[in-house]
Every structure is written in structure tokens, then in C-alpha cells.
N, CA, C and O atoms as a DFTB+ gen file, in Angstrom:
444 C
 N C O
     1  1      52.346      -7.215    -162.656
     2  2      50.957      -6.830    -162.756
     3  2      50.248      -7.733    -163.757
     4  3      50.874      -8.199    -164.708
     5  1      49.160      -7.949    -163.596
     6  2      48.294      -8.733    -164.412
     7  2      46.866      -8.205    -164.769
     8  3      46.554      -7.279    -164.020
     9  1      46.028      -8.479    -165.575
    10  2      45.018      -7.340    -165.696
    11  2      43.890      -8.238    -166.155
    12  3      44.263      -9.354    -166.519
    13  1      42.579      -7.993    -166.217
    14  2      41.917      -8.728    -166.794
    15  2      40.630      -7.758    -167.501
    16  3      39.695      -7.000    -167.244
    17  1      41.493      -8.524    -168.728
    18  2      40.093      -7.696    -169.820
    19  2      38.781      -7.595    -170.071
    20  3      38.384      -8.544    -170.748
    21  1      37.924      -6.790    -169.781
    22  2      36.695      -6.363    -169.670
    23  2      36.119      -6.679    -171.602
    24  3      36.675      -6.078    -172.522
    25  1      35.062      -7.612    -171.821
    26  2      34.367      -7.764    -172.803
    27  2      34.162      -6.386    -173.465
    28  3      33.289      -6.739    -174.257
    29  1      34.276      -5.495    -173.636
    30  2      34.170      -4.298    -174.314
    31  2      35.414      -3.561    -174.892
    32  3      35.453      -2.461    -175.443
    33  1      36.308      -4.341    -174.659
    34  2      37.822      -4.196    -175.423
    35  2      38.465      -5.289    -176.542
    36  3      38.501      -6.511    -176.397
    37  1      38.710      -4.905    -177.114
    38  2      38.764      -5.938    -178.382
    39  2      40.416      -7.074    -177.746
    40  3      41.539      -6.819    -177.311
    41  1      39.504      -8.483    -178.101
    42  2      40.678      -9.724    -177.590
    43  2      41.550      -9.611    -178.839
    44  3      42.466     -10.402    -178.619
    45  1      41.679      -9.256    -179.593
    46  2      42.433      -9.233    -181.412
    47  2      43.252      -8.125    -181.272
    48  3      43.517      -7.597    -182.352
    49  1      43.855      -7.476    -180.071
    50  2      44.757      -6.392    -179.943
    51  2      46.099      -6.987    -179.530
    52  3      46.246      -7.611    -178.479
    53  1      47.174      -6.737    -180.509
    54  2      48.068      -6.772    -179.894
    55  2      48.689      -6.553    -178.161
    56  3      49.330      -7.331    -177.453
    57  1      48.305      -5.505    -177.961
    58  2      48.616      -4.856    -176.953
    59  2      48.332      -6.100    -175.718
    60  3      49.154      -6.288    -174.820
    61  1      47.055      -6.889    -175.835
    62  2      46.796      -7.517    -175.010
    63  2      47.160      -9.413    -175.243
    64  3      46.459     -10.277    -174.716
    65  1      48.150      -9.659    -175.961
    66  2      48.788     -11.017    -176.469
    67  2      49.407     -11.288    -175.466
    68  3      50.468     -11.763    -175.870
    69  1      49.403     -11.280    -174.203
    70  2      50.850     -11.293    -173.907
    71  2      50.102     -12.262    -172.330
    72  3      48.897     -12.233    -172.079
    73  1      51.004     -12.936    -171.578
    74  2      50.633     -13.889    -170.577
    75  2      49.812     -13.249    -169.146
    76  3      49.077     -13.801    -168.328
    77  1      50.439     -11.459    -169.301
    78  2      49.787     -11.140    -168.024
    79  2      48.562     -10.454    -168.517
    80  3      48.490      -9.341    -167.996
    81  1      47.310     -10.760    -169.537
    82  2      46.126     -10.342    -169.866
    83  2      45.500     -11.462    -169.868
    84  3      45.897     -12.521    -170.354
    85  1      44.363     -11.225    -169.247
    86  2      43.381     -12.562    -169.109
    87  2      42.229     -11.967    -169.731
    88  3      41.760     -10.879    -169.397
    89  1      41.771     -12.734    -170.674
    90  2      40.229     -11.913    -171.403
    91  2      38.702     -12.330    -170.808
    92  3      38.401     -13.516    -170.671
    93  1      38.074     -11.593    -170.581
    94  2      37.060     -12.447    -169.694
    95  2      35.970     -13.035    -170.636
    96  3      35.076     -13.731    -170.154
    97  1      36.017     -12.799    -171.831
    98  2      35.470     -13.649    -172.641
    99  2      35.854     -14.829    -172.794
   100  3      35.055     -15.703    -173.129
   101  1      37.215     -15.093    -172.567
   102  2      38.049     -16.358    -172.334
   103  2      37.212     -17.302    -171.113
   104  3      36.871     -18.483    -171.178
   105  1      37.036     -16.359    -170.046
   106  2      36.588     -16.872    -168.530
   107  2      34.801     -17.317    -169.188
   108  3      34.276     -18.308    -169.697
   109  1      34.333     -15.803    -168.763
   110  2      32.707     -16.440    -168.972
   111  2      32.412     -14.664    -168.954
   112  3      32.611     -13.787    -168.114
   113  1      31.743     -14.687    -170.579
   114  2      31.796     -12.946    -170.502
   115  2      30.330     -12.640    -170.202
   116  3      29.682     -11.651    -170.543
   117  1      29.857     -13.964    -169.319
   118  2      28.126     -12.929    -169.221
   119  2      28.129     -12.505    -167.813
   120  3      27.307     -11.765    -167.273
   121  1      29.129     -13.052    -167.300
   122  2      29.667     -12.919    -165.697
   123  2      29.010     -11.182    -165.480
   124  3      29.253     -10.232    -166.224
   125  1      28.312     -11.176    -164.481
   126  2      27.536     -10.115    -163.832
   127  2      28.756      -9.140    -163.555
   128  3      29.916      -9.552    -163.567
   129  1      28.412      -7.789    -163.297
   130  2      29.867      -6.560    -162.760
   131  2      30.812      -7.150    -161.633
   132  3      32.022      -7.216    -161.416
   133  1      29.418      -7.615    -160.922
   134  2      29.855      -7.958    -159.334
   135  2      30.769      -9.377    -159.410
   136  3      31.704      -9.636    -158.652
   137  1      30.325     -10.144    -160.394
   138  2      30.848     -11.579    -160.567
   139  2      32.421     -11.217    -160.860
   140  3      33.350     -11.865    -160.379
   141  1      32.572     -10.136    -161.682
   142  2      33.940      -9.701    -162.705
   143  2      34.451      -9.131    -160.987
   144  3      35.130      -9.890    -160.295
   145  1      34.100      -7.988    -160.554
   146  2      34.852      -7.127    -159.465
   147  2      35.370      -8.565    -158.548
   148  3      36.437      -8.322    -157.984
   149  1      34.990      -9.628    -158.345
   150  2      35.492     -10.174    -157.170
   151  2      36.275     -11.118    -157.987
   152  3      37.226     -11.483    -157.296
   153  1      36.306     -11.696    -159.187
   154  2      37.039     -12.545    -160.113
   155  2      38.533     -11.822    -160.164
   156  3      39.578     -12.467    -160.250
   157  1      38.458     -10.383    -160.097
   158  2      39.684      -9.640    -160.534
   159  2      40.122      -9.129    -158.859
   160  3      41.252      -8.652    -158.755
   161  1      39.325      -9.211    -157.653
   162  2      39.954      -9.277    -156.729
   163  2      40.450     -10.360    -155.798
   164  3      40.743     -10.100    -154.631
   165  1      40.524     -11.328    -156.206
   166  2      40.309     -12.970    -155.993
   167  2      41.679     -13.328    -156.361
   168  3      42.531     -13.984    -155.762
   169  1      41.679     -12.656    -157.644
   170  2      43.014     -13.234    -158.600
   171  2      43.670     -12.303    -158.428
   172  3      44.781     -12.619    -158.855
   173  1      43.718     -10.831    -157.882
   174  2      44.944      -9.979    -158.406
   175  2      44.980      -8.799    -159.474
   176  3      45.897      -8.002    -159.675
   177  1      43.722      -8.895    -160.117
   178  2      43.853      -8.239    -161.652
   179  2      43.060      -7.103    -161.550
   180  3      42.000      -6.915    -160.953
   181  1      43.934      -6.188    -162.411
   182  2      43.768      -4.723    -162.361
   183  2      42.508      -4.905    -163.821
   184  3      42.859      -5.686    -164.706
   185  1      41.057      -4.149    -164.004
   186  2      40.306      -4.666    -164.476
   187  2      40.611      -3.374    -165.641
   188  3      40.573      -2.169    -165.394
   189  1      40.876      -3.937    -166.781
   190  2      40.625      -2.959    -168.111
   191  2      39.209      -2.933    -168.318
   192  3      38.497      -3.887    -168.005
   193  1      38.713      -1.743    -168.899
   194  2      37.397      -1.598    -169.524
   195  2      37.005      -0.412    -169.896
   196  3      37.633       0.611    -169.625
   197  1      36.007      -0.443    -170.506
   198  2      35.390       0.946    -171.371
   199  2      33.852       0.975    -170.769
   200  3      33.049       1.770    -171.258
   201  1      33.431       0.027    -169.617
   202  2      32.363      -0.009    -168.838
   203  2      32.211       1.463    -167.937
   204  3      33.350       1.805    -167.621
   205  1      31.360       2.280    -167.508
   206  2      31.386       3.379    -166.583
   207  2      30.712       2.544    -165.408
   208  3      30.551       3.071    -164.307
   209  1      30.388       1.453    -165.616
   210  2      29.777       0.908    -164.056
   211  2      31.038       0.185    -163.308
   212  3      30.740      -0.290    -162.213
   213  1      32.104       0.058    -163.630
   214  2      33.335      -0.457    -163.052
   215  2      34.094       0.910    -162.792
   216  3      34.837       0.850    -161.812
   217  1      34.074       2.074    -163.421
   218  2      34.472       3.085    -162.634
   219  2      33.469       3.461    -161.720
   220  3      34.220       3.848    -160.824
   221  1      32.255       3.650    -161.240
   222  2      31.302       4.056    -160.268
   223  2      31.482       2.765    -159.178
   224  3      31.562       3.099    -157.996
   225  1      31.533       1.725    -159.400
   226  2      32.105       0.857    -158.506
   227  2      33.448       0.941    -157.805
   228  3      33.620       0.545    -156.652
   229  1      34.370       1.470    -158.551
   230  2      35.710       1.607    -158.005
   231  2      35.431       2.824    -157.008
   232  3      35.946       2.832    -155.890
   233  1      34.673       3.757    -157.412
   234  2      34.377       5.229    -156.260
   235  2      34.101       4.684    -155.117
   236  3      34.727       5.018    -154.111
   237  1      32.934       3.579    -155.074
   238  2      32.410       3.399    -154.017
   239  2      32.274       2.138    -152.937
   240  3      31.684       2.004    -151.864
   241  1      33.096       1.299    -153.740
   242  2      33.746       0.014    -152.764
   243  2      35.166       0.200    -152.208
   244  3      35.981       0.883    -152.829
   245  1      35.479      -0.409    -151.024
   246  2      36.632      -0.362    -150.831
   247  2      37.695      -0.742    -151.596
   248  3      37.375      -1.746    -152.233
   249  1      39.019      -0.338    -151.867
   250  2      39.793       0.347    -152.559
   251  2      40.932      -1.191    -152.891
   252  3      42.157      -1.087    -152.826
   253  1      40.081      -2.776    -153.299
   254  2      40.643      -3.611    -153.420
   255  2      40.583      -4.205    -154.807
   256  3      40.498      -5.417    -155.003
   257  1      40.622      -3.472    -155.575
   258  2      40.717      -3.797    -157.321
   259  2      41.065      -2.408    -157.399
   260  3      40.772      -1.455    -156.677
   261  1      41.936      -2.537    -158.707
   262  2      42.767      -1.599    -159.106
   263  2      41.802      -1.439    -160.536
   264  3      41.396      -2.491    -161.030
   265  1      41.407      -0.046    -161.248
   266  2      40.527      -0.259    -162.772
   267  2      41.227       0.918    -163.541
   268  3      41.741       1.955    -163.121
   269  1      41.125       0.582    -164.382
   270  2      41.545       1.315    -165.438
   271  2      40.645       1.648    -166.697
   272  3      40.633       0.895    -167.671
   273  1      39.727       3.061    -166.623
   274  2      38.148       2.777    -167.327
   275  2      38.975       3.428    -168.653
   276  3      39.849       4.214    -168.289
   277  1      38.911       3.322    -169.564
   278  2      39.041       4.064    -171.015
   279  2      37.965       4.719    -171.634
   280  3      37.043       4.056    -172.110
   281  1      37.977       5.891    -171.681
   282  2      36.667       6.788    -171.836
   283  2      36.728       6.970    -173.689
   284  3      35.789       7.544    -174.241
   285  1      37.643       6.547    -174.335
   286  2      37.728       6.460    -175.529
   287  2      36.696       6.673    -176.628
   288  3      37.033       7.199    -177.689
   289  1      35.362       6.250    -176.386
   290  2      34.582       5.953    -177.739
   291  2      35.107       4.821    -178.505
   292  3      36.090       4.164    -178.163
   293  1      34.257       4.581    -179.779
   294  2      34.426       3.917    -180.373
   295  2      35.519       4.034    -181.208
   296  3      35.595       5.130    -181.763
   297  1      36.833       2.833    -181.600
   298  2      37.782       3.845    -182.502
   299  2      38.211       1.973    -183.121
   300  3      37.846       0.861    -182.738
   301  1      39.262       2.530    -184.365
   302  2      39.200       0.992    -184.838
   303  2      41.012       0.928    -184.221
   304  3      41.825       1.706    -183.721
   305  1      40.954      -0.309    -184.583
   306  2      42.046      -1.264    -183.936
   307  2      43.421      -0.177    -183.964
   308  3      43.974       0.156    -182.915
   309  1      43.952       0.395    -185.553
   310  2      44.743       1.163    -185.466
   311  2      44.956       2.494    -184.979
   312  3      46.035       3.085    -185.012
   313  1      43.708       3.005    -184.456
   314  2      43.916       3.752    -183.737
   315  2      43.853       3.528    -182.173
   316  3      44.464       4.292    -181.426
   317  1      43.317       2.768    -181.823
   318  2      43.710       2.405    -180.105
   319  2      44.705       1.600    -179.939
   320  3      44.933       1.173    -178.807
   321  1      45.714       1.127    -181.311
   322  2      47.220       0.972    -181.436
   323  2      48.113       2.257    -181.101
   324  3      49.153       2.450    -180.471
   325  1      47.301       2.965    -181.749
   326  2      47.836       4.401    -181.667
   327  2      48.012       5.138    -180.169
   328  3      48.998       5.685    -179.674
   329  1      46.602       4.920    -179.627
   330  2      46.738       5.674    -178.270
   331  2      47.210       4.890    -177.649
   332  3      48.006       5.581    -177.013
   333  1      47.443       3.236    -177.084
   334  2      48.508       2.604    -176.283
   335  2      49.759       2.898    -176.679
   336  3      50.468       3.240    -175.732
   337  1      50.437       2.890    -178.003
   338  2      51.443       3.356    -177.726
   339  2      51.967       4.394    -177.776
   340  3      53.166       4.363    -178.053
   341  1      51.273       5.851    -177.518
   342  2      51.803       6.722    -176.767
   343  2      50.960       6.838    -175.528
   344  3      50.449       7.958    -175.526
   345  1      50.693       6.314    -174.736
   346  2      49.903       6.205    -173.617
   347  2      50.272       5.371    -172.306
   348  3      50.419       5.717    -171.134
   349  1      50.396       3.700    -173.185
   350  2      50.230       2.677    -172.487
   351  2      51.172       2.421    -171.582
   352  3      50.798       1.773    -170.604
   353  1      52.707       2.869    -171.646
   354  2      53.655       2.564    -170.350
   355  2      53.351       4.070    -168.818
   356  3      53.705       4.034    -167.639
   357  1      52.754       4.934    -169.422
   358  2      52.479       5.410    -168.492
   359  2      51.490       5.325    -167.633
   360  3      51.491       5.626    -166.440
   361  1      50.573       4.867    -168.345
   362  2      49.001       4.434    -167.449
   363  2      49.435       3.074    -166.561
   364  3      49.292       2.962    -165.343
   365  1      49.711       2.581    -167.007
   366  2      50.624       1.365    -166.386
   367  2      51.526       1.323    -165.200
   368  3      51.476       0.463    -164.321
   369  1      52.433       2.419    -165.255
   370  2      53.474       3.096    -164.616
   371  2      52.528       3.589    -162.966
   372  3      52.754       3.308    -161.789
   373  1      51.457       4.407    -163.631
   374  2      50.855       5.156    -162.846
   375  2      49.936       4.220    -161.492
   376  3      49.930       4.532    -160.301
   377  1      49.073       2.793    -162.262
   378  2      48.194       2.151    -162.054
   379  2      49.411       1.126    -160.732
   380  3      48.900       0.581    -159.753
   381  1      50.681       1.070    -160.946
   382  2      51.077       1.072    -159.354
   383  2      50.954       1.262    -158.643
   384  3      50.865       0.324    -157.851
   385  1      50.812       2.623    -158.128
   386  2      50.679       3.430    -156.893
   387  2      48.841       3.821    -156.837
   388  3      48.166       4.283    -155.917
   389  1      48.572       3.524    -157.831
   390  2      47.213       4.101    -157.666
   391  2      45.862       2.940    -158.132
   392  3      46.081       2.014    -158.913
   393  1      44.578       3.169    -157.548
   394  2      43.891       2.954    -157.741
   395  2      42.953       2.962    -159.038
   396  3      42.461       1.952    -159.542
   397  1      42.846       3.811    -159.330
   398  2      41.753       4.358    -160.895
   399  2      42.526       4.923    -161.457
   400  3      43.393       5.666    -160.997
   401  1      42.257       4.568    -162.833
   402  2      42.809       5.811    -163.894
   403  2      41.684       5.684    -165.112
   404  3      41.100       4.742    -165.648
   405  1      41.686       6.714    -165.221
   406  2      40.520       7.379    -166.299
   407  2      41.315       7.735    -167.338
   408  3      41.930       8.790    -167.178
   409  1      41.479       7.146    -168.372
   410  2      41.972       7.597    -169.727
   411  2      41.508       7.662    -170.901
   412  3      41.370       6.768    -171.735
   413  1      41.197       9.069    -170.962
   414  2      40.541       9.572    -172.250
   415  2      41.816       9.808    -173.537
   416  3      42.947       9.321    -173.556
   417  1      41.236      10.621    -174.437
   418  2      42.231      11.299    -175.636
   419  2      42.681      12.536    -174.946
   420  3      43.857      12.845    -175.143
   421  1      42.112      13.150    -174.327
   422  2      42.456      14.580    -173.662
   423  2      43.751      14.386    -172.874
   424  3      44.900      14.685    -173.197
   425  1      43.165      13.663    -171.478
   426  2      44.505      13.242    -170.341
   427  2      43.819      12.236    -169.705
   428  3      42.647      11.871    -169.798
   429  1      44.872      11.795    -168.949
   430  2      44.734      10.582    -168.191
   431  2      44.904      11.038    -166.503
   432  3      45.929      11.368    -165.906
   433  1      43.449      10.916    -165.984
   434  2      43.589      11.227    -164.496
   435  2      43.512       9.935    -163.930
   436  3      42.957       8.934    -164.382
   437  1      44.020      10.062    -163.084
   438  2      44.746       9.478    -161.369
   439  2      44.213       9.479    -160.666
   440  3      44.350      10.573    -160.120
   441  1      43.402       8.782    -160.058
   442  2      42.774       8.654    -158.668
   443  2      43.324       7.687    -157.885
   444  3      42.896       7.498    -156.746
């Protein structure tokens, strides 16, 4: 799996160092929703973000990007250290078989 990071998630996270995260600030972060949705279906990549217009897009286009919206709020680095790692192999796990996942602090739904 490979994923590509949505400008509203911090590039300075561990979590996201690693070869299968592509940052789209890296790419071109003024890139329009629509520019990002076909960049990440083009390439493969399941789209991280804290955007709600990439989950309302995932409802209503056909079912060829995989997203993963984080309903989080604002929180600092050590704590969204905190919620990936008790979180992050299961959202992951899940984002196989499925399309959307919505992950808040509460729970993490599955669509």
C-alpha cells in the first residue's frame, strides 16, 4: 500500500518517513481536490487527510481511491504520535478491504 499525504497533515511525523508516503506538498500542494483525487488514482494511493471535502468526494464518486479522513482536530505532534500508535496498524489493516475510514478519538468507522 502506498498513500499520499494530504497538506493538512504534518510532513515532520514520523509515522509518515517511510518510502510508501508521498507528501503532496512534496508534489504541488496548491493542486485543486480534483487535481489530488485523480493524482492518487493515477498512482495507486490511498489519500490521508483531515480535509471533509475528500470524504464527501469519496461518498459520491465511484469507489476508485481508497481515503482515510481523520476527524481529529487540532492536536500537537505527540499526541497524533499517540493516536497512530494505538490506532495506526488497524486503520491500515482495515483500509484493505475497504474503501473509507473515518477516524476520530471515539472509533474508527468503515465504509
Amino acid at each position: 500500500m502506498k498513500f499520499l499525504i494530504d497538506v493538512n497533515l504534518p510532513k515532520l511525523f514520523s509515522y509518515f518517513n517511510y518510502p510508501e508516503f508521498t507528501h503532496l506538498v512534496d508534489i504541488n500542494p496548491k493542486m485543486s481536490d480534483t487535481e489530488v483525487w485523480n493524482f492518487a488514482k493515477e498512482n495507486t494511493l490511498i489519500i490521508l487527510t483531515k480535509d471533509s471535502d475528500f470524504y464527501y468526494k469519496s461518498l459520491s464518486e465511484e469507489k476508485t481511491v481508497k481515503v482515510i479522513y481523520f476527524r481529529l482536530g487540532n492536536q500537537k505532534l505527540s499526541e497524533l504520535h499517540t493516536y497512530f500508535s494505538n490506532n495506526w496498524d488497524l486503520i491500515k489493516t482495515q483500509i484493505e478491504s475497504h474503501w473509507l475510514i473515518i477516524a476520530s478519538h471515539s472509533e474508527i468507522e468503515i465504509i
